[in-house]
C-alpha positions as CSV (number, residue, x, y, z in Angstrom):
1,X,8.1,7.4,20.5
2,X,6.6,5.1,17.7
3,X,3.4,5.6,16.5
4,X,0.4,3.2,17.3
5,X,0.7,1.1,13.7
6,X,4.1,0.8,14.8
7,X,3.0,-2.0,17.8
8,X,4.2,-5.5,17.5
9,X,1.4,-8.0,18.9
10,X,2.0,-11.1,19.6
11,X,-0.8,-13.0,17.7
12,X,-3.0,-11.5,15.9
13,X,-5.8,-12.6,18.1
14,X,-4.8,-9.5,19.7
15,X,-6.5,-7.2,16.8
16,X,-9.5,-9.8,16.4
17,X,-12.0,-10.7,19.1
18,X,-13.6,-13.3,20.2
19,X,-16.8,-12.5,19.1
20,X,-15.4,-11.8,15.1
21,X,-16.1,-15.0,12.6
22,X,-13.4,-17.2,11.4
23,X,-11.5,-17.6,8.1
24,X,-13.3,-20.5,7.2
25,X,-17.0,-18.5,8.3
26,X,-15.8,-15.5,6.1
27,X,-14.9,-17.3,3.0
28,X,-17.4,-20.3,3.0
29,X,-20.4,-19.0,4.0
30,X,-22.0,-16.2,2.0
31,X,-25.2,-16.4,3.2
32,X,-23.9,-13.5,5.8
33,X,-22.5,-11.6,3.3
34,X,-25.0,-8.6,2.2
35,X,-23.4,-6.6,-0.7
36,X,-25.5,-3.6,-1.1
37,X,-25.1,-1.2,-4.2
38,X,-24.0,2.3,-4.0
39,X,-23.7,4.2,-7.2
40,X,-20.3,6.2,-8.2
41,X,-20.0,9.8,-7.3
42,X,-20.3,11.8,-10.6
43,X,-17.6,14.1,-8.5
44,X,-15.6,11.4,-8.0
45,X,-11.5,11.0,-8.5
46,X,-9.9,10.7,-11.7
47,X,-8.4,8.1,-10.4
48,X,-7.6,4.9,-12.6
49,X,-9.1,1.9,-10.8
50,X,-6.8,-0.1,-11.2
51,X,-4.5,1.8,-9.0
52,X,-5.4,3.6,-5.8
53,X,-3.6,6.7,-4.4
54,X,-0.2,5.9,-4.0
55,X,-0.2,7.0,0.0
56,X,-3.5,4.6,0.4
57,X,-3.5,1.9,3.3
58,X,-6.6,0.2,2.1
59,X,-6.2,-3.5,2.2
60,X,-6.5,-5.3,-1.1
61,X,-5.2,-3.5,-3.4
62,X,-1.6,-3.7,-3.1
63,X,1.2,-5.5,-5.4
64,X,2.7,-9.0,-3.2
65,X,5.5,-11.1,-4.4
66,X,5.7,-14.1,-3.1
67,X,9.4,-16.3,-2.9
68,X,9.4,-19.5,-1.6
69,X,12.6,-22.1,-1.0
70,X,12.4,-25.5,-0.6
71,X,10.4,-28.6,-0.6
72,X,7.0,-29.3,-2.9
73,X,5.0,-29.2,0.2
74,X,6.5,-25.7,0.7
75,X,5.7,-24.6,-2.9
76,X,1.9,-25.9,-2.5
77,X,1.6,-23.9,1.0
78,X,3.3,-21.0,-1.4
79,X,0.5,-21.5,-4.3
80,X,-2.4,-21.7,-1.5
81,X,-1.2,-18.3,-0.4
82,X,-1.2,-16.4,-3.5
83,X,-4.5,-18.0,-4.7
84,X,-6.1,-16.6,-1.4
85,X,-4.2,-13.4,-1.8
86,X,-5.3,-12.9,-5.5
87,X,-8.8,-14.1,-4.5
88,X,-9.3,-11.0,-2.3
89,X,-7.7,-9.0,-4.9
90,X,-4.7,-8.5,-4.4
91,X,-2.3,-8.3,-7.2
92,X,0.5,-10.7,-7.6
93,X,3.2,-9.4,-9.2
94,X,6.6,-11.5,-10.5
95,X,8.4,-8.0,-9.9
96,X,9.8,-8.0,-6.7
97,X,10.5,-3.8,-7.0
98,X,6.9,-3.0,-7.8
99,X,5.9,-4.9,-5.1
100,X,3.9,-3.1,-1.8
101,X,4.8,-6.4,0.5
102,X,7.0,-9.1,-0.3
103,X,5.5,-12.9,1.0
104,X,8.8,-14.8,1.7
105,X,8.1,-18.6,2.7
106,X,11.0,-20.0,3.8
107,X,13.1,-23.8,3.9
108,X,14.7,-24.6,7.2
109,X,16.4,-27.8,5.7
110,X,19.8,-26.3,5.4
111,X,21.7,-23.0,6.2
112,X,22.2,-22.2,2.6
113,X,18.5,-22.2,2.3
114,X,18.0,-20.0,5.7
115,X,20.9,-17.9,4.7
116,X,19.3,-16.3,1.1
117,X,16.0,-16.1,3.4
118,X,17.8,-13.7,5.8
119,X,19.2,-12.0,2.7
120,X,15.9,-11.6,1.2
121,X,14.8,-10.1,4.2
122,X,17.3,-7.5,4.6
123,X,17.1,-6.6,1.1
124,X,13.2,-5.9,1.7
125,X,14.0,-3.8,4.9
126,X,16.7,-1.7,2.4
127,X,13.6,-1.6,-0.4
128,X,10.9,-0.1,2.6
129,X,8.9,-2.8,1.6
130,X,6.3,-4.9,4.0
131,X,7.2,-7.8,4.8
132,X,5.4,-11.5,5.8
133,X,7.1,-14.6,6.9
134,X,6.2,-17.8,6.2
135,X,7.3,-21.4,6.3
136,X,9.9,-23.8,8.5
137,X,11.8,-20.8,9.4
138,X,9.8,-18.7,11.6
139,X,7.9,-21.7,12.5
140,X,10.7,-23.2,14.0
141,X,12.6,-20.5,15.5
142,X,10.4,-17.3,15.7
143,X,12.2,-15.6,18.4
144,X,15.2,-15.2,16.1
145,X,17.0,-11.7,16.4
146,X,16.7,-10.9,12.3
147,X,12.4,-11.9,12.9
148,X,11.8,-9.6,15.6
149,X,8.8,-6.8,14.6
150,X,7.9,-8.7,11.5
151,X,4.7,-10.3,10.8
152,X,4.7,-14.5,10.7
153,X,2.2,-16.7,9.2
154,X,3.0,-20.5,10.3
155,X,2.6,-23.7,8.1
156,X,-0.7,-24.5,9.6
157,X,-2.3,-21.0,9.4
158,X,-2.1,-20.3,5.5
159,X,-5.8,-20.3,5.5
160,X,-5.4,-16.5,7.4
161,X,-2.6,-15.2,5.4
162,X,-4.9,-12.7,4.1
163,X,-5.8,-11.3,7.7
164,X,-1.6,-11.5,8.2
165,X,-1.1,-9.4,4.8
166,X,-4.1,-6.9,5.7
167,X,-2.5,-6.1,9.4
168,X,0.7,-5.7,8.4
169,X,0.1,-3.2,5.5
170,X,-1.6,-1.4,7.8
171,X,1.4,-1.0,10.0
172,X,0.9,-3.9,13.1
173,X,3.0,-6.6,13.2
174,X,1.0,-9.6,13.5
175,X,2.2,-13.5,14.7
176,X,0.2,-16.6,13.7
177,X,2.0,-19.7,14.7
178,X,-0.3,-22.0,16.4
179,X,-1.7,-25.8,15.5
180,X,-4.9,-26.7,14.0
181,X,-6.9,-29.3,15.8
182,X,-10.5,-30.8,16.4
183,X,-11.6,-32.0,19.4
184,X,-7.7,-31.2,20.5
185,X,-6.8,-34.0,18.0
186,X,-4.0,-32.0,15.3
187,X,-5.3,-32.0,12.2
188,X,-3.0,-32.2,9.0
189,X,-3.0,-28.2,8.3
190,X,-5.3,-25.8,6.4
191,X,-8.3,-27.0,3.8
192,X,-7.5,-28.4,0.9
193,X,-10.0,-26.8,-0.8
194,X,-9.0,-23.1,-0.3
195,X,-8.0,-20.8,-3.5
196,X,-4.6,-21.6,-5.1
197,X,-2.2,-20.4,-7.8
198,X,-0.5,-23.3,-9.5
199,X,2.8,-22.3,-10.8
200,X,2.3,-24.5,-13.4
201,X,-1.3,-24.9,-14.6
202,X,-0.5,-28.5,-15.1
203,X,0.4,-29.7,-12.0
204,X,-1.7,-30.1,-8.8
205,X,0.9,-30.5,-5.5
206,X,-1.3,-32.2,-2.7
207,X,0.3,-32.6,0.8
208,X,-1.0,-35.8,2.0
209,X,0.3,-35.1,5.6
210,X,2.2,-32.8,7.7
211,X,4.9,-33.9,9.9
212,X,6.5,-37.3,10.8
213,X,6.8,-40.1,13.3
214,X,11.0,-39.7,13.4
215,X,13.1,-37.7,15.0
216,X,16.4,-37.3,12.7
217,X,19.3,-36.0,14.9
218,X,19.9,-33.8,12.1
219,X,16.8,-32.3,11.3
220,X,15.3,-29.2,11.8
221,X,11.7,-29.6,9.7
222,X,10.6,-31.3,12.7
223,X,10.7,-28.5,14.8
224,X,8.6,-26.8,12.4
225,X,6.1,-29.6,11.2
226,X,5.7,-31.5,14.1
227,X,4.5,-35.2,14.7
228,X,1.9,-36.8,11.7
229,X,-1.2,-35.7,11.1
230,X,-2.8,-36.7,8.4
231,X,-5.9,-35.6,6.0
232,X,-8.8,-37.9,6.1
233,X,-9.1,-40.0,2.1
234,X,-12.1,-38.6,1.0
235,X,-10.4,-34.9,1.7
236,X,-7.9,-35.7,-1.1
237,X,-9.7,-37.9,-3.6
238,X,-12.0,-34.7,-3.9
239,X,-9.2,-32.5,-4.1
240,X,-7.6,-34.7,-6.9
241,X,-10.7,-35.0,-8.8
242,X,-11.5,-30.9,-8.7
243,X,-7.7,-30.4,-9.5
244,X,-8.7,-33.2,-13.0
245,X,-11.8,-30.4,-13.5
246,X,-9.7,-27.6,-13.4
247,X,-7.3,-28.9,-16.4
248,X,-4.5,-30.8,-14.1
249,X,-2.8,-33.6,-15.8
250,X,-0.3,-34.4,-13.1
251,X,-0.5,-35.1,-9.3
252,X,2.8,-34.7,-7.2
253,X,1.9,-35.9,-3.8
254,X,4.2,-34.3,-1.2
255,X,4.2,-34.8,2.4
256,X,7.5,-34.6,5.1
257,X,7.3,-38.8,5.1
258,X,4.3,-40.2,2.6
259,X,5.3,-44.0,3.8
260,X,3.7,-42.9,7.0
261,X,0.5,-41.4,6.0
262,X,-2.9,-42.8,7.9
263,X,-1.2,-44.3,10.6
264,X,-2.9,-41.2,13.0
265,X,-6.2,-41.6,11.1
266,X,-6.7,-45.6,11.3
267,X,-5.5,-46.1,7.5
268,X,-2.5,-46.4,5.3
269,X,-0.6,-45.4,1.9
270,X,-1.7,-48.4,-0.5
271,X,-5.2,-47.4,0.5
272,X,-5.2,-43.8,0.1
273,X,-3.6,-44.5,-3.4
274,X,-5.8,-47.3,-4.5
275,X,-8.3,-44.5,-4.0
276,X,-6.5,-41.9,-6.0
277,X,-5.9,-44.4,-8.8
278,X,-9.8,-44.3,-9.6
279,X,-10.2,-40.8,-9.9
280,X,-7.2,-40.4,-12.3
281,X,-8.5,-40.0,-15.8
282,X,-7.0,-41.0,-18.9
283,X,-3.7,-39.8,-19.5
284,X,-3.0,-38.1,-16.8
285,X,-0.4,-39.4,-14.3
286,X,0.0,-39.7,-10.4
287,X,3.6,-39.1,-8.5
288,X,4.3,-40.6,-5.1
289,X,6.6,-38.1,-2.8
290,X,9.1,-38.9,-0.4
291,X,8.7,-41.9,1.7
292,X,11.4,-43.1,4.6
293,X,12.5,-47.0,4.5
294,X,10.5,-48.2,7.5
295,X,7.2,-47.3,6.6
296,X,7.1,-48.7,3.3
297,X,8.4,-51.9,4.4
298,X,5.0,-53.0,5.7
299,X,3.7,-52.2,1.9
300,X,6.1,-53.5,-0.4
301,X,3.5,-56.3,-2.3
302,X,0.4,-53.2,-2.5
303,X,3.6,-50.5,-3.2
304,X,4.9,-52.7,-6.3
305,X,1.3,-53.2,-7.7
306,X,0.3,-50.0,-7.6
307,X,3.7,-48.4,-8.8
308,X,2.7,-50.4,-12.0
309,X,-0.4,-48.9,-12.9
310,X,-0.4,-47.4,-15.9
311,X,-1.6,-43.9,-14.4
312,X,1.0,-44.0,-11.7
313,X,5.0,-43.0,-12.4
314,X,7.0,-46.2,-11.8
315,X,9.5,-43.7,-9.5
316,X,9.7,-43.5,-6.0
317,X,12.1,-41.2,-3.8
318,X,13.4,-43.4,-1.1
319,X,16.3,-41.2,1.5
320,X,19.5,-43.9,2.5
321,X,21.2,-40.9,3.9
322,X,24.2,-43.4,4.4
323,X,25.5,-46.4,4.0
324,X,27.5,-47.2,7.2
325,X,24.3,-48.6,9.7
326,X,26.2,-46.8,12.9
327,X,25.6,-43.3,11.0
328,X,21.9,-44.2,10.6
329,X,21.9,-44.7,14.7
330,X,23.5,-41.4,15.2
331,X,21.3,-40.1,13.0
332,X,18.2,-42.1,14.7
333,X,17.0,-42.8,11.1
334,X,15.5,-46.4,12.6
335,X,16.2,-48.5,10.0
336,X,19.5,-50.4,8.6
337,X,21.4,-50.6,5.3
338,X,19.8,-54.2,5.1
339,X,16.3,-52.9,5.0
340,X,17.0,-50.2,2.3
341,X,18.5,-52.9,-0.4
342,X,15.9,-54.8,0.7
343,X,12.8,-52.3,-0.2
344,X,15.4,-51.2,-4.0
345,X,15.8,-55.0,-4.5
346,X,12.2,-55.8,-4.3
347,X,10.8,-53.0,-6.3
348,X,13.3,-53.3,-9.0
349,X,12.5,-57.1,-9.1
350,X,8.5,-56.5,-9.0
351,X,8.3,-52.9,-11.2
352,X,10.7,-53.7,-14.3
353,X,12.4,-50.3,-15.1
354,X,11.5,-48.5,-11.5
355,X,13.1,-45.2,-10.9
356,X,15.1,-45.1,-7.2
357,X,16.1,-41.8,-6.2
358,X,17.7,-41.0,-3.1
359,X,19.7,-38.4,-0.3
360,X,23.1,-38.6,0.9
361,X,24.3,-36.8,4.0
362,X,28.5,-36.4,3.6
363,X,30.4,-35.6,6.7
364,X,27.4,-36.4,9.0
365,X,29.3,-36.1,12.8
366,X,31.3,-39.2,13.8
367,X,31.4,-40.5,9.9
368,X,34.7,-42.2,9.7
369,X,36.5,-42.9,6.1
370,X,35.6,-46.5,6.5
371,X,31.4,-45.2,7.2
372,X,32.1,-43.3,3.8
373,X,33.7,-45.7,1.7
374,X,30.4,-47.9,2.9
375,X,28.2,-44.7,1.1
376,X,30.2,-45.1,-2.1
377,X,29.7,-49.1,-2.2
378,X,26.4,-48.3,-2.3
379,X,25.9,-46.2,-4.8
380,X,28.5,-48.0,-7.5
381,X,26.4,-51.0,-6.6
382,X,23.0,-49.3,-7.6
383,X,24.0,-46.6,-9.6
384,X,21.0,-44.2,-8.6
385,X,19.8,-42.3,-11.6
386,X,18.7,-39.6,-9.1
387,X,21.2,-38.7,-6.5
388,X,21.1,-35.6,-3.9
389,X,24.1,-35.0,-2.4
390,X,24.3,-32.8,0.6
391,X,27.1,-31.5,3.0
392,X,26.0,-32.0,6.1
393,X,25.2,-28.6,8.0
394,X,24.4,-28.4,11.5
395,X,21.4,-26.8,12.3
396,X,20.6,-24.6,15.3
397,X,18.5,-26.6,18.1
398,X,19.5,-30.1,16.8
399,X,20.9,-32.5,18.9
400,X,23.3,-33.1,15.6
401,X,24.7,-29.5,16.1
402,X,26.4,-30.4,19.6
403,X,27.9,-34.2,18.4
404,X,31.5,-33.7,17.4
405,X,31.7,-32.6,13.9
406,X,33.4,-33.7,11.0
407,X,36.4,-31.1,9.9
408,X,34.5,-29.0,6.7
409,X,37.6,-29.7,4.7
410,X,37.0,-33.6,5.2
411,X,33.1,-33.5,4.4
412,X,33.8,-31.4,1.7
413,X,36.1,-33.9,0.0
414,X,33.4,-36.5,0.7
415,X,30.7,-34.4,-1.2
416,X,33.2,-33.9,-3.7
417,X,34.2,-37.7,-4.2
418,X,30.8,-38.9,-4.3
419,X,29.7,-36.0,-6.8
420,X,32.6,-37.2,-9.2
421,X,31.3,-41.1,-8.5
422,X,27.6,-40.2,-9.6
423,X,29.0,-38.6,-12.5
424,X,31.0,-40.9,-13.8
425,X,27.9,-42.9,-14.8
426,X,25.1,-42.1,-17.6
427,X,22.3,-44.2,-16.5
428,X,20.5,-43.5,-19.5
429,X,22.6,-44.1,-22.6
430,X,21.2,-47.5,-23.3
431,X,17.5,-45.8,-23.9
432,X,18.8,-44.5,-27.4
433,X,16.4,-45.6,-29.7
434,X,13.3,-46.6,-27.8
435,X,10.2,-45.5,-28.3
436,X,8.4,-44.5,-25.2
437,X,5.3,-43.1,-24.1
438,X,5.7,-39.3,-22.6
439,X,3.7,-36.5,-20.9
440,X,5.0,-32.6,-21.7
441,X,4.0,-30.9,-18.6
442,X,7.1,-27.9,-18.5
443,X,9.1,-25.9,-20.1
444,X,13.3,-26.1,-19.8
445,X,14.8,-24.0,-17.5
446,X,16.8,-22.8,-21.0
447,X,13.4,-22.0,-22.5
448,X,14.6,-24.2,-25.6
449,X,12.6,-27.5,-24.8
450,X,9.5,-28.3,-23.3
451,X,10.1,-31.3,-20.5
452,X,8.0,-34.6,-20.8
453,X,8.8,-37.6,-18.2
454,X,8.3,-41.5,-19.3
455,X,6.4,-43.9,-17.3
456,X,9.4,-44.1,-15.0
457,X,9.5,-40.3,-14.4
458,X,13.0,-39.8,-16.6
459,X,12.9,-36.7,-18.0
460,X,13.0,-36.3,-21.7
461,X,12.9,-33.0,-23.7
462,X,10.6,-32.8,-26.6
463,X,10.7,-29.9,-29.7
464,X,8.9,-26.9,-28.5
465,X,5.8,-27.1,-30.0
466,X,2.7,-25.6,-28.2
467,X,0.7,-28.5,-29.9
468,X,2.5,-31.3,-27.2
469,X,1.7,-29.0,-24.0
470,X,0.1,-31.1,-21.7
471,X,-0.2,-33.4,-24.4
472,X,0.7,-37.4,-23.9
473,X,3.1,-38.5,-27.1
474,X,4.8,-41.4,-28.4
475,X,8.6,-39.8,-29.0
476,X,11.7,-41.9,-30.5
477,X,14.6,-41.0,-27.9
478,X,17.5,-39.9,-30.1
479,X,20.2,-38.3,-27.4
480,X,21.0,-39.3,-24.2
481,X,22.7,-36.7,-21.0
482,X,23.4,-37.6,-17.3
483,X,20.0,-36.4,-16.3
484,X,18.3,-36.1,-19.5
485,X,17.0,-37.7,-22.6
486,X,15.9,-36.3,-26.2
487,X,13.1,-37.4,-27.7
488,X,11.7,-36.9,-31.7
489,X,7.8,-36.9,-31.4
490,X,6.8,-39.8,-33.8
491,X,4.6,-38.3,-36.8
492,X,2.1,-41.1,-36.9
493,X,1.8,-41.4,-33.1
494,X,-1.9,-40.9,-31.3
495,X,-1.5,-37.2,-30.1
496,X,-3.6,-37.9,-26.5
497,X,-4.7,-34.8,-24.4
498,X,-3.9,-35.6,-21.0
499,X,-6.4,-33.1,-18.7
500,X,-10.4,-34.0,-19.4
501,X,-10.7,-29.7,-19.6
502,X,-8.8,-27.0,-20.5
503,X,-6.0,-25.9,-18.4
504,X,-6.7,-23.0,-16.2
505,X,-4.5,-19.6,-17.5
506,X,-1.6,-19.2,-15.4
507,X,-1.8,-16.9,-12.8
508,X,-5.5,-17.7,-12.9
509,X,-6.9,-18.6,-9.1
510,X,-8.1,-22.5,-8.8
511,X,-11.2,-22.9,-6.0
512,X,-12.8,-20.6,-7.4
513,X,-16.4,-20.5,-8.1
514,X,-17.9,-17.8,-11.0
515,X,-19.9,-16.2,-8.6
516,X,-17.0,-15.6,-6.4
517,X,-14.9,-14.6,-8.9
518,X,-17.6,-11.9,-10.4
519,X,-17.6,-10.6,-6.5
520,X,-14.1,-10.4,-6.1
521,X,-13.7,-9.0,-9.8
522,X,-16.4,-6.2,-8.9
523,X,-14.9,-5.0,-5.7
524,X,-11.6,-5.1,-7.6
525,X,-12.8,-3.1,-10.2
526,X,-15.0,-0.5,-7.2
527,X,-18.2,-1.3,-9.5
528,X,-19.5,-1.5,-5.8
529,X,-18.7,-1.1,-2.4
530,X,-19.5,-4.2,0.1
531,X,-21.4,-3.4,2.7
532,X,-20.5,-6.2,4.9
533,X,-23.5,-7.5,7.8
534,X,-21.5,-9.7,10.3
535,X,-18.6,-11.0,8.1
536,X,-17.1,-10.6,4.9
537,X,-16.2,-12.9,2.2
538,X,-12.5,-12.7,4.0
């Protein structure tokens, strides 16, 4: 017979009543919160404090690491987590086999993606380690055989992934999976301005919106997103403008379909980023996310003024997803070839220099050589500096998964052929010898660079000097590669710092007050116990 901490519940609601306060109650309002003082035993343990007995079940003390897949919207629901997580004090650790519980939020875009989730989950399972799900996954499909007992935090619940984490290292197995709404209206997700962990100190990821007003054939996202909803302006102006306090020099903005933000909330994109373009400081830079061809249609005049700001990227990721206009009505993308060269040919026209990147599906079901040969037209016509190629794979509970299907010999060809088309351009060879205006925001994946990107987002790898770290430099580009340039940081240039205060430490949590931070720090550290009157700051 299991034991009692071996029960699954369904939702978590099931360990917390009615009567208990909220997330938002218990970390927001510490008026309720009474810590009273109570002086350390002289008998007591010998025990470091950084590390409590190693059979303990006390929540808030344990080592999480946290792997997510996919999408920037998925990696700022990932950084939300951990800063909550730290915030409370748990430790987050880069080791996954020191780890107590390992956080894994998942992608649902493709089965590759899904596949090294289920792996990761398994190998957790072999390790005796606790485990929380997040992201499109469970959220889509939570009744999966390989989720059953194991504790699931959905993409609009990240605000309680502490709760989650505490309930499961304690043994329950805990499901969180609903929508957030007000006045049953469904708002875009959790609070902007919760705790978060930027992976890079740099760079703030805001999710404009959740969801989309499509309804791809092929896609699974949906199931797990849902329809738009959308944060209201003034929620993300002031969550830009704190990120610019905290050290940020760069803003990604991320949502499933940006082109369609505000059209729940009475508003639109050129608005919200008109908005955003004030509180940008100087030096620091703005990045538009994903937008489908429909939406931005309506904007193109607004779109092409504001993509040549000075503070905004001239880059903009636009999906065709093919070329052949009877694919894009299988695939219910609701738009034609026409209108996608229409939306490229204007921006390029009206933002000299514009970056286009954009998806390719190969092998989508029904895709006949003559739909195909239409796919590679298009892209020796435009010769996309930024292509992503993917094999179509049909995903469980899509209505793509049960159209007749392209042989996987045949669609791998096509991914093949178009991969060798793509590369058989440099699109940057004729930038040798400029002299352009770059921000260093990264280090190189080979650790032998840092990265910068130009006004038009192209990346460009600068000497690795700590001196140019988040630093805005004048560089002479001296070497060109298929997705890359080198620059030579003029001597003479204006060095500009970028962020208007010093970067947080990575690792370090944003949201943060010092108050907060001294309380959390204390009960980290035991120099008092809590003694918590109606809430807690969790």
């Amino acid at each position: 017979m299991p034991a009692a901490c071996d029960s699954v519940l369904e939702d978590i609601e099931d360990i917390v009543s009615a009567q208990d306060p909220k997330p938002h109650d218990r970390q927001f309002i510490r008026k309720n919160v009474f810590p009273k003082v109570r002086k350390r035993s002289s008998q007591q343990s010998t025990q470091t404090d950084d590390d409590p007995p190693s059979d303990s079940i006390i929540p808030g003390v344990q080592k999480i690491w946290i792997r997510t897949w996919g999408c920037s919207h998925n990696n700022s629901d990932g950084e939300y987590m951990a800063g909550q997580l730290a915030a409370y004090g748990y430790k987050i650790t880069d080791n996954s086999a020191e780890a107590d519980l390992w956080l894994l939020n998942s992608c649902t875009v493709k089965n590759p993606a899904e596949d090294h989730f289920r792996n990761s989950i398994k190998k957790a399972q072999e390790g005796n380690k606790k485990v929380v799900l997040a992201g499109c996954v469970p959220q889509a499909q939570p009744r999966q055989d390989y989720l059953k007992g194991l504790s699931i935090i959905g993409v609009q619940q990240i605000d309680r992934v502490v709760e989650v984490v505490e309930e499961t290292i304690k043994g329950h197995s805990v499901r969180l999976l609903g929508q957030k709404k007000d006045n049953g209206k469904r708002l875009g997700g959790a609070r902007l301005d919760l705790p978060k962990i930027r992976k890079n100190p740099l760079i703030e990821i805001i999710s404009i919106n959740t969801g989309c007003l499509n309804a791809c054939t092929y896609c699974k996202t949906k199931h797990a997103r849902g329809d738009l909803a959308s944060y209201p302006i003034e929620e993300l102006v002031d969550r830009a403008k704190q990120s610019f306090q905290e050290g940020v020099c760069e803003i990604w903005l991320t949502s499933e379909d940006t082109g369609a933000y505000g059209r729940d909330i009475g508003t639109d994109l050129p608005t919200l980023l008109w908005k955003l373009v004030e509180a940008i400081p100087e030096g620091a830079m703005l990045r538009l996310g994903m937008t489908n061809p429909p939406y931005i249609l309506e904007h193109l005049e607004e779109m092409a003024k504001i993509l040549n700001h000075p503070r905004v990227y001239a880059f903009l990721h636009i999906p065709v997803q093919s070329a052949s206009d009877s694919v894009l009505m299988d695939m219910k993308r609701e738009y034609c070839v026409a209108d996608f060269k229409r939306v490229v040919d204007f921006l390029k026209e009206k933002v000299p220099g514009i970056t286009i990147a954009t998806d390719i599906i190969c092998g989508f079901p029904g895709e006949t050589d003559e739909d195909f040969q239409e796919t590679m037209k298009l892209v020796e016509q435009y010769r996309f500096p930024s292509l992503f190629i993917n094999q179509f794979y049909p995903r469980p509970g899509t209505p793509a998964a049960k159209m007749h299907q392209v042989p996987a010999a045949v669609k791998k060809q096509r991914t093949k052929d178009l991969s060798q088309l793509f590369h058989s351009y440099n699109p940057y060879d004729h930038k040798v010898g400029e002299r352009q205006r770059v921000l260093v925001t990264e280090e190189s994946f080979d650790s032998n660079y840092y990265v910068a990107h130009n006004p038009f987002y192209e990346q460009v790898l600068v000497p690795k000097d700590p001196v140019l770290m988040g630093k805005m430099v004048e560089v002479n580009i001296y070497e060109a590669g298929k997705h890359f340039m080198k620059g030579q940081p003029v001597s003479d240039a204006r060095v500009y710092t970028a962020s208007i205060t010093r970067p947080l430490a990575k690792g370090e949590v944003s949201g943060l007050t010092e108050e907060l931070a001294l309380y959390f720090w204390m009960i980290l550290k035991n120099l008092y116990v809590p003694r918590l009157v109606a809430t807690s700051i969790f």
